[in-house]
N, CA, C and O atoms as a Tripos MOL2 file, in Angstrom:
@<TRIPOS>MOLECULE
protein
  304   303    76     0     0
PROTEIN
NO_CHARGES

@<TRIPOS>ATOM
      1 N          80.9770   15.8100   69.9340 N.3       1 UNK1
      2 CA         79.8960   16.6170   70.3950 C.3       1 UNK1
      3 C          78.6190   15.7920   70.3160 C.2       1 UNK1
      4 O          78.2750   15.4480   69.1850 O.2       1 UNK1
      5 N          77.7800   15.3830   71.4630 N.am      2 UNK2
      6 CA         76.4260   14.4420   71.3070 C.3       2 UNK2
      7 C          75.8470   15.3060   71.0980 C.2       2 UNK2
      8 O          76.0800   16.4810   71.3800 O.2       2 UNK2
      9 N          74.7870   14.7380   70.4360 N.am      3 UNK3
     10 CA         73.6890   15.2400   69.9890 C.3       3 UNK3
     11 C          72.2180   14.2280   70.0990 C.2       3 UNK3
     12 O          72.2290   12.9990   70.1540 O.2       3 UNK3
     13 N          71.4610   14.7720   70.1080 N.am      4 UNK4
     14 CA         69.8580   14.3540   69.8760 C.3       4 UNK4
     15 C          69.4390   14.0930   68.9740 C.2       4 UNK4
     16 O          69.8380   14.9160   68.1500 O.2       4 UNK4
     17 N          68.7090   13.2810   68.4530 N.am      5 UNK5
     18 CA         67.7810   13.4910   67.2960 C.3       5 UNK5
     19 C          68.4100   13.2230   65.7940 C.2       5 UNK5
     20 O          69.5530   12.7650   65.8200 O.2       5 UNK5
     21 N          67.9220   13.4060   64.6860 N.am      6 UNK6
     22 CA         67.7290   13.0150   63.5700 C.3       6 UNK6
     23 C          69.4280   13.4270   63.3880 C.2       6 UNK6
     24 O          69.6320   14.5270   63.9030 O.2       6 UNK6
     25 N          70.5260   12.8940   62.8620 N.am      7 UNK7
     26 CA         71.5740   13.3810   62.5600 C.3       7 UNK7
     27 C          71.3420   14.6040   61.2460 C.2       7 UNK7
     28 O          71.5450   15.7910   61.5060 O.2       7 UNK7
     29 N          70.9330   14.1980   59.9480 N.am      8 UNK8
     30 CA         70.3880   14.6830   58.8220 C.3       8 UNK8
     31 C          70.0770   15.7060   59.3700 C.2       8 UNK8
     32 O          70.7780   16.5660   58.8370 O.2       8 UNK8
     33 N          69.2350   16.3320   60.3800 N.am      9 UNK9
     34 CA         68.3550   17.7900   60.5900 C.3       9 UNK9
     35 C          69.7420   17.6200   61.4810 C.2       9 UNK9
     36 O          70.4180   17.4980   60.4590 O.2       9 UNK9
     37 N          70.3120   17.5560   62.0910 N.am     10 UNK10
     38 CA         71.2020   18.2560   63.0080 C.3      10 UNK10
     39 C          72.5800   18.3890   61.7600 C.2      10 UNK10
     40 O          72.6220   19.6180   61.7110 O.2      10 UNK10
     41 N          73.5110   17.9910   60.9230 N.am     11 UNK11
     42 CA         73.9620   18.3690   60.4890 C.3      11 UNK11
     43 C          73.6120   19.4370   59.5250 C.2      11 UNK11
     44 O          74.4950   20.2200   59.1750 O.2      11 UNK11
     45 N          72.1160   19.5700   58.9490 N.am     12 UNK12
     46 CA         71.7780   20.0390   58.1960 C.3      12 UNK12
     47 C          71.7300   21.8790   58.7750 C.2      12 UNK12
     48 O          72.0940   22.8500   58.1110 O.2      12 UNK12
     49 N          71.1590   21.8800   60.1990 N.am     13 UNK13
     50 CA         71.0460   22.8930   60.8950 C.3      13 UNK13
     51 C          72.6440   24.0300   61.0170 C.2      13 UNK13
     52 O          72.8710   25.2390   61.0750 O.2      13 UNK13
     53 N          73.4540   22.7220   61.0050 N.am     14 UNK14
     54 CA         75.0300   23.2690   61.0830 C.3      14 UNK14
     55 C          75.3010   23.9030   60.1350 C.2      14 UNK14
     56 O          75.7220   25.0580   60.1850 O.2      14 UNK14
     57 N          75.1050   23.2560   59.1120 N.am     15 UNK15
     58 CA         75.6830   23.5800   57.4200 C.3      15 UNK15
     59 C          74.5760   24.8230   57.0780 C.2      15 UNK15
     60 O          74.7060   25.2180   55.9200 O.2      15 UNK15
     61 N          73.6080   25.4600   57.7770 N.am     16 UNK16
     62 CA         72.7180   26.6680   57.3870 C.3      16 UNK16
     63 C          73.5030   27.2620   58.1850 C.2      16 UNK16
     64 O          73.8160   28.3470   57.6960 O.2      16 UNK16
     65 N          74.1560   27.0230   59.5430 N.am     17 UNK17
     66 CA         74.1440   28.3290   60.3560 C.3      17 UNK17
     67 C          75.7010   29.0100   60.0680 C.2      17 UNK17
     68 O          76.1810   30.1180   60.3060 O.2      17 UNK17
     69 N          76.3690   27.4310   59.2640 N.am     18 UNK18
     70 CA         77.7520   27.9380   59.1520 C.3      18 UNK18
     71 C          77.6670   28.2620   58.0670 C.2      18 UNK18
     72 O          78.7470   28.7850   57.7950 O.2      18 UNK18
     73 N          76.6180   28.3000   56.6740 N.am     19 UNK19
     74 CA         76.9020   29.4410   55.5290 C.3      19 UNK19
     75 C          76.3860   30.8550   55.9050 C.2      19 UNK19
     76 O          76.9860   31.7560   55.3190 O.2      19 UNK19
     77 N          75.5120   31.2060   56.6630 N.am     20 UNK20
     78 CA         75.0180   32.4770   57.2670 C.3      20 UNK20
     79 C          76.4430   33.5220   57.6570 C.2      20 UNK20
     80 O          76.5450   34.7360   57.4810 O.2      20 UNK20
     81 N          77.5540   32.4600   58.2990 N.am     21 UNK21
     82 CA         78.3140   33.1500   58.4190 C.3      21 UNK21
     83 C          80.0680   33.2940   57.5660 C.2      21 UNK21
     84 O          81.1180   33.8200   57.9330 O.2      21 UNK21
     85 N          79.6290   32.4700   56.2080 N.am     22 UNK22
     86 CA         80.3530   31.9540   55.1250 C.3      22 UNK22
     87 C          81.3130   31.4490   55.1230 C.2      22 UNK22
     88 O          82.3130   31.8500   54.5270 O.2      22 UNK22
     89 N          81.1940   30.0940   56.0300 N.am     23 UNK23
     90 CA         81.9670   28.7660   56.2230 C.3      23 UNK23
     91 C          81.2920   27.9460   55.4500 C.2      23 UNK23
     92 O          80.1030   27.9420   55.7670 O.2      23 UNK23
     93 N          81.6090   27.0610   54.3320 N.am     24 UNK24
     94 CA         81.6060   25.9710   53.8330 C.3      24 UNK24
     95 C          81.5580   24.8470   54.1320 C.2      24 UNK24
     96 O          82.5850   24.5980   54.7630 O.2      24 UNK24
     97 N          80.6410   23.5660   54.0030 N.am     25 UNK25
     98 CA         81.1190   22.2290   54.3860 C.3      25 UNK25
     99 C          81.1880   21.2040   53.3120 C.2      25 UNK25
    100 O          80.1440   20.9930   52.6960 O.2      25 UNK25
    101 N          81.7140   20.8740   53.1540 N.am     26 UNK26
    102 CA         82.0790   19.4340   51.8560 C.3      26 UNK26
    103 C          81.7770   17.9990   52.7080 C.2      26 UNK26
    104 O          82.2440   17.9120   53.8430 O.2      26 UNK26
    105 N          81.2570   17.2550   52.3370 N.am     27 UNK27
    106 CA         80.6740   16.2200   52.7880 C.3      27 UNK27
    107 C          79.4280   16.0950   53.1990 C.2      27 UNK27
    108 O          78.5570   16.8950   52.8550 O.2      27 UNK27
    109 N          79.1040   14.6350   54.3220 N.am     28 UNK28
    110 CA         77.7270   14.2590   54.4670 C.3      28 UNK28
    111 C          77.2900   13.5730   55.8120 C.2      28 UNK28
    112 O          78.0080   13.7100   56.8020 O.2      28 UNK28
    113 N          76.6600   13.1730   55.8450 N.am     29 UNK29
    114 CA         76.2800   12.8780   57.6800 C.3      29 UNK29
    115 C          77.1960   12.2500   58.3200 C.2      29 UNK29
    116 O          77.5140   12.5020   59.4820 O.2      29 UNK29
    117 N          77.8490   11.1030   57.3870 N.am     30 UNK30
    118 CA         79.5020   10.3540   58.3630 C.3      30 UNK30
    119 C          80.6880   11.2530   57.8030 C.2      30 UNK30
    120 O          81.7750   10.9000   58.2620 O.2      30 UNK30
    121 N          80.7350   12.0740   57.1320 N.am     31 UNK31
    122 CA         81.9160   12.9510   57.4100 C.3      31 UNK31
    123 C          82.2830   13.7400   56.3670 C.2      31 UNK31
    124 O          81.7930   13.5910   55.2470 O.2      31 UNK31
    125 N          83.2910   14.7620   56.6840 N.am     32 UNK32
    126 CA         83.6190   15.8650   55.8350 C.3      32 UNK32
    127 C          84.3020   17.0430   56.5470 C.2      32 UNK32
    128 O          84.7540   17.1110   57.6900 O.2      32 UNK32
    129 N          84.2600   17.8500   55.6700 N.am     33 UNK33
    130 CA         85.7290   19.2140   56.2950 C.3      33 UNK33
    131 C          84.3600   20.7080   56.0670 C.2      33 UNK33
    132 O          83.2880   20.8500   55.4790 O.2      33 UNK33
    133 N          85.0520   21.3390   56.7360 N.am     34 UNK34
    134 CA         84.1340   22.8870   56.7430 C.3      34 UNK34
    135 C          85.4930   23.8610   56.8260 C.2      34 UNK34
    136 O          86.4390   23.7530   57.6070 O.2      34 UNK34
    137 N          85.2670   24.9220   55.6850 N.am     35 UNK35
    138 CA         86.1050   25.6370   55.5490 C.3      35 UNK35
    139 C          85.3250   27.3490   55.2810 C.2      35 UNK35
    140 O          84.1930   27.5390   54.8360 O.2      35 UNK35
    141 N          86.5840   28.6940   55.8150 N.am     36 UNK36
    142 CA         85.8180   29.5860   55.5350 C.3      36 UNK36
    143 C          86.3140   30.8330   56.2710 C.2      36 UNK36
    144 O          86.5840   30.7040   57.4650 O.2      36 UNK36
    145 N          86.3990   31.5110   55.9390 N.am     37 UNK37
    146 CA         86.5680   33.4390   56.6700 C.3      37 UNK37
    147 C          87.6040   32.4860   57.7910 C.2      37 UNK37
    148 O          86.9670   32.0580   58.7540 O.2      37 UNK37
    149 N          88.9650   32.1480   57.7750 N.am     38 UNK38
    150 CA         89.6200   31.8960   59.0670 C.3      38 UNK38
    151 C          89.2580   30.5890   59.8320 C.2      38 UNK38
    152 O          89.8990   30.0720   60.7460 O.2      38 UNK38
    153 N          88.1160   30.1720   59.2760 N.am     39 UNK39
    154 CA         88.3040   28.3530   60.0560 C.3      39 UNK39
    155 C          87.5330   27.1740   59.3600 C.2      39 UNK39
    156 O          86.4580   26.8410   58.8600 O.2      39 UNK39
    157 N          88.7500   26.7870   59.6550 N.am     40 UNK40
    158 CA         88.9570   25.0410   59.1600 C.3      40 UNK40
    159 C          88.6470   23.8160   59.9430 C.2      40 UNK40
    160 O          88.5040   24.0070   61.1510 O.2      40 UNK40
    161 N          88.5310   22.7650   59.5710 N.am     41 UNK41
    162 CA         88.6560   21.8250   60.0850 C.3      41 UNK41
    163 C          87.5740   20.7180   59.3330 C.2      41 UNK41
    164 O          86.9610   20.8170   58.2700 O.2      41 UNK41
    165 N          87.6210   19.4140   60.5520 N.am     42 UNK42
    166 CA         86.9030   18.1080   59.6070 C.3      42 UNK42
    167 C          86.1820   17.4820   60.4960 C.2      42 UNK42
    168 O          86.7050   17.4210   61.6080 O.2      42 UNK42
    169 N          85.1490   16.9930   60.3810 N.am     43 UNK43
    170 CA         84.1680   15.9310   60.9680 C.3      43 UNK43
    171 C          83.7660   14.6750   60.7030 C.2      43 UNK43
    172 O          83.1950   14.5660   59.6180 O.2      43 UNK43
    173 N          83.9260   13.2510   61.6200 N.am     44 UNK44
    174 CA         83.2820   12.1600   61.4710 C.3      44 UNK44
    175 C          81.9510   12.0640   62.1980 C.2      44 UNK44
    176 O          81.6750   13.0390   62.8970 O.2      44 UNK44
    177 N          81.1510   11.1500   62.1620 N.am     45 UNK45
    178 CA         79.9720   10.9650   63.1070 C.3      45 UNK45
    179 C          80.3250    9.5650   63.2870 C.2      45 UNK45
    180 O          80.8810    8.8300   62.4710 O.2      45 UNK45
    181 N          79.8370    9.2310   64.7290 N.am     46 UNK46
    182 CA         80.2540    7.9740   65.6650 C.3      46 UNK46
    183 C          78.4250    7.7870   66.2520 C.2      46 UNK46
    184 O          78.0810    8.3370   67.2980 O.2      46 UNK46
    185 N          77.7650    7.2430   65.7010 N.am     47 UNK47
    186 CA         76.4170    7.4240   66.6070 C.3      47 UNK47
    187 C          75.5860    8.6560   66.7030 C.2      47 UNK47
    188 O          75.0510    9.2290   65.7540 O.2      47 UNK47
    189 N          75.5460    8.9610   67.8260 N.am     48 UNK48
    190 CA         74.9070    9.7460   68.0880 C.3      48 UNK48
    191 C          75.9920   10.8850   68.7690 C.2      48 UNK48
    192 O          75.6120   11.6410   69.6640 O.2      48 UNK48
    193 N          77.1680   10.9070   68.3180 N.am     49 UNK49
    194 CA         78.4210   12.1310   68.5100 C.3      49 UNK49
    195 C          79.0640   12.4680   67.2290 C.2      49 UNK49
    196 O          79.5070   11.6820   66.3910 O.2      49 UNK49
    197 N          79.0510   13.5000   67.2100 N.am     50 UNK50
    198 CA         79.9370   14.2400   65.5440 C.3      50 UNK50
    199 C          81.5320   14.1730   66.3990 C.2      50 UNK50
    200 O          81.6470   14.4110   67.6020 O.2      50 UNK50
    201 N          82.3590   13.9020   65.7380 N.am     51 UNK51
    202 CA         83.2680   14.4360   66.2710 C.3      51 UNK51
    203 C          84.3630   15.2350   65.2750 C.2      51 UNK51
    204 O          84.8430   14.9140   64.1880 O.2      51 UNK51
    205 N          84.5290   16.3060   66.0450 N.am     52 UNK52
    206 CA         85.0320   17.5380   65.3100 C.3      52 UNK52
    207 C          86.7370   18.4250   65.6170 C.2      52 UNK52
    208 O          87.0250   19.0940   66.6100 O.2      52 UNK52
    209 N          87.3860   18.2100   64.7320 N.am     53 UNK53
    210 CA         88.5620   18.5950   64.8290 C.3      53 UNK53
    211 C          88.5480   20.2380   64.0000 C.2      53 UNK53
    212 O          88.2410   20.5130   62.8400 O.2      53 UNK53
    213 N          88.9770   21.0620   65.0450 N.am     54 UNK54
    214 CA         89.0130   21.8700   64.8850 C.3      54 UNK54
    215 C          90.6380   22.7910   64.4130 C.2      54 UNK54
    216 O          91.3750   23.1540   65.3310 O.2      54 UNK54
    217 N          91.0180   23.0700   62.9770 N.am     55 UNK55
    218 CA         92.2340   23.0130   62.7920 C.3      55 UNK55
    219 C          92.6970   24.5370   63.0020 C.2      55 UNK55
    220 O          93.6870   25.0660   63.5070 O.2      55 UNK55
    221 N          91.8450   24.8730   62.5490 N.am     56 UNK56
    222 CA         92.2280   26.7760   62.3520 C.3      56 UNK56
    223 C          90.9150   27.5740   62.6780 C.2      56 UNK56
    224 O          89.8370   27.2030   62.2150 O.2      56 UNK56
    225 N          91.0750   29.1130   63.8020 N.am     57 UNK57
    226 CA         90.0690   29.5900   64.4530 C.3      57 UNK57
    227 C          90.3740   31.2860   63.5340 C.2      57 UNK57
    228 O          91.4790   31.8140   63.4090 O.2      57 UNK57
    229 N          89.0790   31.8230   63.0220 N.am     58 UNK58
    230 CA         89.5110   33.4110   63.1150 C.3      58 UNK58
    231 C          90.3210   34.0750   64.0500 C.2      58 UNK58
    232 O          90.1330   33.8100   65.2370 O.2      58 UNK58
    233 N          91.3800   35.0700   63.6700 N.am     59 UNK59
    234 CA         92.0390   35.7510   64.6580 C.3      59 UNK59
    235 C          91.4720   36.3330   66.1110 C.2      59 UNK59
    236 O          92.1010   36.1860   67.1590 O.2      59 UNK59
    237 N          90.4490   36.8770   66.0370 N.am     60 UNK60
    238 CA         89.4940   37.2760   67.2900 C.3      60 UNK60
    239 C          88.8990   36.1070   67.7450 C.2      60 UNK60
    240 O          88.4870   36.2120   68.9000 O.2      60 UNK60
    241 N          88.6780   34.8020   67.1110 N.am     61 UNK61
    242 CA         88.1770   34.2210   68.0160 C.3      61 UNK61
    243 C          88.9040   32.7840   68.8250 C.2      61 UNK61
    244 O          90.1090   32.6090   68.6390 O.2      61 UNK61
    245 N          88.1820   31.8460   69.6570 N.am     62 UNK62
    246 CA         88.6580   30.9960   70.3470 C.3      62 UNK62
    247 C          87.8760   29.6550   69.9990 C.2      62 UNK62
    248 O          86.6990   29.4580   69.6970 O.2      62 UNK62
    249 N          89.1070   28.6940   70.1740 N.am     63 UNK63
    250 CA         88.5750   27.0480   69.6680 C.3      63 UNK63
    251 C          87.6530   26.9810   70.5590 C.2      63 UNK63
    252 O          86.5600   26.6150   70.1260 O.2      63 UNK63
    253 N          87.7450   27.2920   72.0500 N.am     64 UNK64
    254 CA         86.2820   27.0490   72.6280 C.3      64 UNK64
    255 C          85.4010   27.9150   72.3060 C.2      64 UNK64
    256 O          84.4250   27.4670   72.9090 O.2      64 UNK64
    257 N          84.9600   29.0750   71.6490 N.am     65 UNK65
    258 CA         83.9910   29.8570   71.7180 C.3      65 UNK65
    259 C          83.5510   29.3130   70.1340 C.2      65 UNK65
    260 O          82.4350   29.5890   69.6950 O.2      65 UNK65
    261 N          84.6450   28.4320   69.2410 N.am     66 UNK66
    262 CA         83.9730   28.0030   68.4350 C.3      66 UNK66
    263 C          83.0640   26.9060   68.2250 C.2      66 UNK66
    264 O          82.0470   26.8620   67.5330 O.2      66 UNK66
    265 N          83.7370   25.8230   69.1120 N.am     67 UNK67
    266 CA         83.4300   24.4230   69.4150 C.3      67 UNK67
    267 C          82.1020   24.9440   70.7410 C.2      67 UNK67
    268 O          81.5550   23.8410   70.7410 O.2      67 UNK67
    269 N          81.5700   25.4650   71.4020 N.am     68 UNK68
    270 CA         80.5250   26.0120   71.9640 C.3      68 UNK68
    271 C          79.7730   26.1850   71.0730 C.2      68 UNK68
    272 O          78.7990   25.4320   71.0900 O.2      68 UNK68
    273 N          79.8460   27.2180   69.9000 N.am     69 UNK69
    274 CA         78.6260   27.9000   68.6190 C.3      69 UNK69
    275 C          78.2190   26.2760   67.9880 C.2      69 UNK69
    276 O          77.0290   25.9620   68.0100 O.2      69 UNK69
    277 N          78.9290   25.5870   67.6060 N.am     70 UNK70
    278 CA         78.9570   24.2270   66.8200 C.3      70 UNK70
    279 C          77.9030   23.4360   68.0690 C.2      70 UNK70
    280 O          76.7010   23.1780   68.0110 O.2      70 UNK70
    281 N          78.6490   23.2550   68.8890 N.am     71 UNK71
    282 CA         77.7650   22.7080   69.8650 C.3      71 UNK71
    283 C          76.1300   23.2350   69.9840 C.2      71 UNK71
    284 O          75.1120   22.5690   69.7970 O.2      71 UNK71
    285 N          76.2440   24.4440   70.3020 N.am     72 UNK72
    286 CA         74.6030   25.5870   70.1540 C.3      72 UNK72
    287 C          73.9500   24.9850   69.1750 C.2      72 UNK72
    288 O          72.8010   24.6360   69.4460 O.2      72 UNK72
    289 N          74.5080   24.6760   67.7050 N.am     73 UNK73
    290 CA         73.7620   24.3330   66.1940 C.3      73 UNK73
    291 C          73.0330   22.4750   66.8380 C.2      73 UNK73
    292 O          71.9380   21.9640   66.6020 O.2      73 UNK73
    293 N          73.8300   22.1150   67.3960 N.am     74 UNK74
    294 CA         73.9710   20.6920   67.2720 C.3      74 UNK74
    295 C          72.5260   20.3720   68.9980 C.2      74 UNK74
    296 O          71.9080   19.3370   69.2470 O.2      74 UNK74
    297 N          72.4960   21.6590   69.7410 N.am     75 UNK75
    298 CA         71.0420   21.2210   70.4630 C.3      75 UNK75
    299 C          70.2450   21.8310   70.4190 C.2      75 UNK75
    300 O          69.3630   21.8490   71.2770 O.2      75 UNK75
    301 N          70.2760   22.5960   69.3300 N.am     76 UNK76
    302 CA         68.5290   23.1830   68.7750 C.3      76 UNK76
    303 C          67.2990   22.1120   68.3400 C.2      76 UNK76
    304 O          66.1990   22.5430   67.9930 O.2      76 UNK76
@<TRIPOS>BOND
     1     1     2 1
     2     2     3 1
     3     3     4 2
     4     3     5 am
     5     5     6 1
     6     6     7 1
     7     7     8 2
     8     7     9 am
     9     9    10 1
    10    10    11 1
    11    11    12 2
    12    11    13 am
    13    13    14 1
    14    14    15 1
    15    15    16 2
    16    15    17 am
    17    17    18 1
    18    18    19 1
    19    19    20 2
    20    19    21 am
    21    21    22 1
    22    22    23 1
    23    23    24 2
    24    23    25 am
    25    25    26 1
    26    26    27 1
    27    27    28 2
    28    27    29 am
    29    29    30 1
    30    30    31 1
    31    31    32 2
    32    31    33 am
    33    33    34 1
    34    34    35 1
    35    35    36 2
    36    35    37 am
    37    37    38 1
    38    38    39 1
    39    39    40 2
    40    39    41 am
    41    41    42 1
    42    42    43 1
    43    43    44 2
    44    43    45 am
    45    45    46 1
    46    46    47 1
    47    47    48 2
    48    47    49 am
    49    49    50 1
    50    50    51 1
    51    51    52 2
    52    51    53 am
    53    53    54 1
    54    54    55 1
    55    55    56 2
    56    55    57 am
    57    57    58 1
    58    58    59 1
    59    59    60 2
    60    59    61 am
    61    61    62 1
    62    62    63 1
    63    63    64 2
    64    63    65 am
    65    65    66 1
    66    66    67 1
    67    67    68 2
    68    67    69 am
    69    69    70 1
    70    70    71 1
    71    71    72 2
    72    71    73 am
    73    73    74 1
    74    74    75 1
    75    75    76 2
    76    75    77 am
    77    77    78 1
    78    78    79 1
    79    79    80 2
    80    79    81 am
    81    81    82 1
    82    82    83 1
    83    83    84 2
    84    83    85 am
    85    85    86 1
    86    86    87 1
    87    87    88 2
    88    87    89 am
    89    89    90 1
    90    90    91 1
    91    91    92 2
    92    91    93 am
    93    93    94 1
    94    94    95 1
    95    95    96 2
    96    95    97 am
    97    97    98 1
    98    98    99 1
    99    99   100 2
   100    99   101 am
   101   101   102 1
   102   102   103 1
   103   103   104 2
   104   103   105 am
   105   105   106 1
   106   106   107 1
   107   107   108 2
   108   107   109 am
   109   109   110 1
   110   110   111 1
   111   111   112 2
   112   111   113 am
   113   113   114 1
   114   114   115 1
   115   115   116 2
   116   115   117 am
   117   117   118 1
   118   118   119 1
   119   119   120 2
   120   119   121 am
   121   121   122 1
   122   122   123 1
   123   123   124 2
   124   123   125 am
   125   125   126 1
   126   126   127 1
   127   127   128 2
   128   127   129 am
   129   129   130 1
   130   130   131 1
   131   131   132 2
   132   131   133 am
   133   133   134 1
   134   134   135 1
   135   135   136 2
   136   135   137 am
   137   137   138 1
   138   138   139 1
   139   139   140 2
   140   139   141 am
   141   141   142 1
   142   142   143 1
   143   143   144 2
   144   143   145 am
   145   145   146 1
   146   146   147 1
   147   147   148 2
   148   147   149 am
   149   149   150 1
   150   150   151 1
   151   151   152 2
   152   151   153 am
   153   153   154 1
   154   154   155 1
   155   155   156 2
   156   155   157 am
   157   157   158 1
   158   158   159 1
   159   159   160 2
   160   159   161 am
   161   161   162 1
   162   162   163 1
   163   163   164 2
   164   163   165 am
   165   165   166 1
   166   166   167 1
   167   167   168 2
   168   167   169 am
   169   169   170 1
   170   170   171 1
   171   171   172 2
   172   171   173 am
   173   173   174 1
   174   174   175 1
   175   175   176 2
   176   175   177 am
   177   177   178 1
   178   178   179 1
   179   179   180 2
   180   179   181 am
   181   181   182 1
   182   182   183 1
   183   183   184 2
   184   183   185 am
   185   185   186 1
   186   186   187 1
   187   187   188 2
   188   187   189 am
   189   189   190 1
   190   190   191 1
   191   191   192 2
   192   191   193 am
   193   193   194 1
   194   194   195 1
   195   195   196 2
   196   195   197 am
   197   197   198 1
   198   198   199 1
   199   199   200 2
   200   199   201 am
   201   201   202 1
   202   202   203 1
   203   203   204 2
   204   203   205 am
   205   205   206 1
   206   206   207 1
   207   207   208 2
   208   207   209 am
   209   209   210 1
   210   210   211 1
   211   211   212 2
   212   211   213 am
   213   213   214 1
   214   214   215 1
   215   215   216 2
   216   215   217 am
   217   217   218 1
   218   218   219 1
   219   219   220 2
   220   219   221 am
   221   221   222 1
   222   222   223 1
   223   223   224 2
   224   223   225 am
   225   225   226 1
   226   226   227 1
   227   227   228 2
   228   227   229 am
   229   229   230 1
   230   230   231 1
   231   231   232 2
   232   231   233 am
   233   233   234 1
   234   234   235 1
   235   235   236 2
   236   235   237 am
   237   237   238 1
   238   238   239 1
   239   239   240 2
   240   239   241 am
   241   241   242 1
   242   242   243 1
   243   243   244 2
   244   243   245 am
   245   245   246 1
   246   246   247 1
   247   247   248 2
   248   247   249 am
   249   249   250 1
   250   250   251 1
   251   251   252 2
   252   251   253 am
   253   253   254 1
   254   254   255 1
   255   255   256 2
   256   255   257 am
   257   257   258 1
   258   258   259 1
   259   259   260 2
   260   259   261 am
   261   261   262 1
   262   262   263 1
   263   263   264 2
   264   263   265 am
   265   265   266 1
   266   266   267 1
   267   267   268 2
   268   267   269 am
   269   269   270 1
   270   270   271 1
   271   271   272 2
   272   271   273 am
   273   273   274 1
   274   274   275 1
   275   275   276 2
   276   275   277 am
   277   277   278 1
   278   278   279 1
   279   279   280 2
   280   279   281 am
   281   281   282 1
   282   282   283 1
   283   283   284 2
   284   283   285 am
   285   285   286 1
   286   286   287 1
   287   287   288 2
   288   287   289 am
   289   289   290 1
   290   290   291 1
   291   291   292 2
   292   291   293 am
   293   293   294 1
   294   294   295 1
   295   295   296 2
   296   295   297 am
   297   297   298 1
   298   298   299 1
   299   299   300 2
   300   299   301 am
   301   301   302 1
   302   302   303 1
   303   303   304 2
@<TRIPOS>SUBSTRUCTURE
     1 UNK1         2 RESIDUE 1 A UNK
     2 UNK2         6 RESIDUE 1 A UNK
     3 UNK3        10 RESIDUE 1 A UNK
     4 UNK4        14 RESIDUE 1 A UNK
     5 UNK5        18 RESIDUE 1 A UNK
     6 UNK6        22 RESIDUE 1 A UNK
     7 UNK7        26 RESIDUE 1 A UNK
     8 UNK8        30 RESIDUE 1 A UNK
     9 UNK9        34 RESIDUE 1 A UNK
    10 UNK10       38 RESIDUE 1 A UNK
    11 UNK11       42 RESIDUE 1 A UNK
    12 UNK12       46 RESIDUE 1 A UNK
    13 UNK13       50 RESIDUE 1 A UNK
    14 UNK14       54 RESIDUE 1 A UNK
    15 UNK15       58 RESIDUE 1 A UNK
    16 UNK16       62 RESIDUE 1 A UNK
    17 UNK17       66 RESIDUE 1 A UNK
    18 UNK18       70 RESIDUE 1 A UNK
    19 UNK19       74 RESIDUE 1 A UNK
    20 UNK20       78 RESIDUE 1 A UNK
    21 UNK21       82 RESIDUE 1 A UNK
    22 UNK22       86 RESIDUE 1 A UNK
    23 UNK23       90 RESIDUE 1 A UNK
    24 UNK24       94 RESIDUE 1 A UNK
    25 UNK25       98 RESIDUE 1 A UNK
    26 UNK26      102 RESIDUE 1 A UNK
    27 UNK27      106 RESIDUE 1 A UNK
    28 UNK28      110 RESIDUE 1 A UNK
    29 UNK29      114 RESIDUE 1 A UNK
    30 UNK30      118 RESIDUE 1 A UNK
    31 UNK31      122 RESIDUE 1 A UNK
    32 UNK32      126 RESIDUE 1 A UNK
    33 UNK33      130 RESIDUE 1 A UNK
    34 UNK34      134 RESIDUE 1 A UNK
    35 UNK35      138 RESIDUE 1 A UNK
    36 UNK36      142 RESIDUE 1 A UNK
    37 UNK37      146 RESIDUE 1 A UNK
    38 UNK38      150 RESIDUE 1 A UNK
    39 UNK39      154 RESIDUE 1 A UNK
    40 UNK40      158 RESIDUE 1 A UNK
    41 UNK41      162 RESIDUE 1 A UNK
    42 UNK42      166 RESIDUE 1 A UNK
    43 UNK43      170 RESIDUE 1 A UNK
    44 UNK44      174 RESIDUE 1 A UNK
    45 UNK45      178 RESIDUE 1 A UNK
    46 UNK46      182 RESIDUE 1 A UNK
    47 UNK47      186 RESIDUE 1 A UNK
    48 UNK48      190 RESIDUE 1 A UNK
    49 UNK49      194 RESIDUE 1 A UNK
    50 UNK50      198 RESIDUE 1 A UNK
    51 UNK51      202 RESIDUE 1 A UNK
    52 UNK52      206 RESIDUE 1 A UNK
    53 UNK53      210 RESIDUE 1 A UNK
    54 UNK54      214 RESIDUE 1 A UNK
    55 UNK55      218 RESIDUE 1 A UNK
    56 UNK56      222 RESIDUE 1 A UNK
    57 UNK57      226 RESIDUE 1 A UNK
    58 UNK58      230 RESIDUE 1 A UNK
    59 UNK59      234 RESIDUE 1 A UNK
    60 UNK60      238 RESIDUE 1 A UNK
    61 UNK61      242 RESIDUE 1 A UNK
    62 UNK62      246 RESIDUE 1 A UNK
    63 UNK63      250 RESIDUE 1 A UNK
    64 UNK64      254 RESIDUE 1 A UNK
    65 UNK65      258 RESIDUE 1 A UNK
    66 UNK66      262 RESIDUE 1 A UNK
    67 UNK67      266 RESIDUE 1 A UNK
    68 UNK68      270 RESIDUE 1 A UNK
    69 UNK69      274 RESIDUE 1 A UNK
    70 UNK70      278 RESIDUE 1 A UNK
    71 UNK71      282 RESIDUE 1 A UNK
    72 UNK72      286 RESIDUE 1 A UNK
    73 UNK73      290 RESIDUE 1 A UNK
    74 UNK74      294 RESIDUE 1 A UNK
    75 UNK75      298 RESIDUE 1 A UNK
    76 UNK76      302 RESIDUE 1 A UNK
């Protein structure tokens, strides 16, 4: 997922919007896992792209409607 700008404020933005909705992240700007209410998964950063494996989605929802919200955090 590219992104703009300061990695630090853009991961940082992630890790607020995904405890708001009480997902967890363990790690730091080159990488780590986010866990929580139904989804999992892990992240490296390559530059100026996170890249994000997405392992497990809440029952109602969809890997793209999740990987979209992640994306939303990542061009504010």
């Amino acid at each position: 997922m590219p992104f703009r700008g300061d990695p630090y404020e853009k991961l940082q933005r992630l890790v607020n919007g995904a405890a708001q909705m009480g997902v967890a992240f363990d790690g730091d700007v080159e990488s780590g896992s986010f866990s929580g209410r139904g989804l999992s998964g892990y992240y490296h950063r390559e530059g100026q792209v996170f890249v994000v494996t997405i392992e497990t989605v809440p029952f109602l929802m969809t890997f793209d409607g999740v990987a979209a919200r992640i994306q939303s955090y990542l061009n504010e």
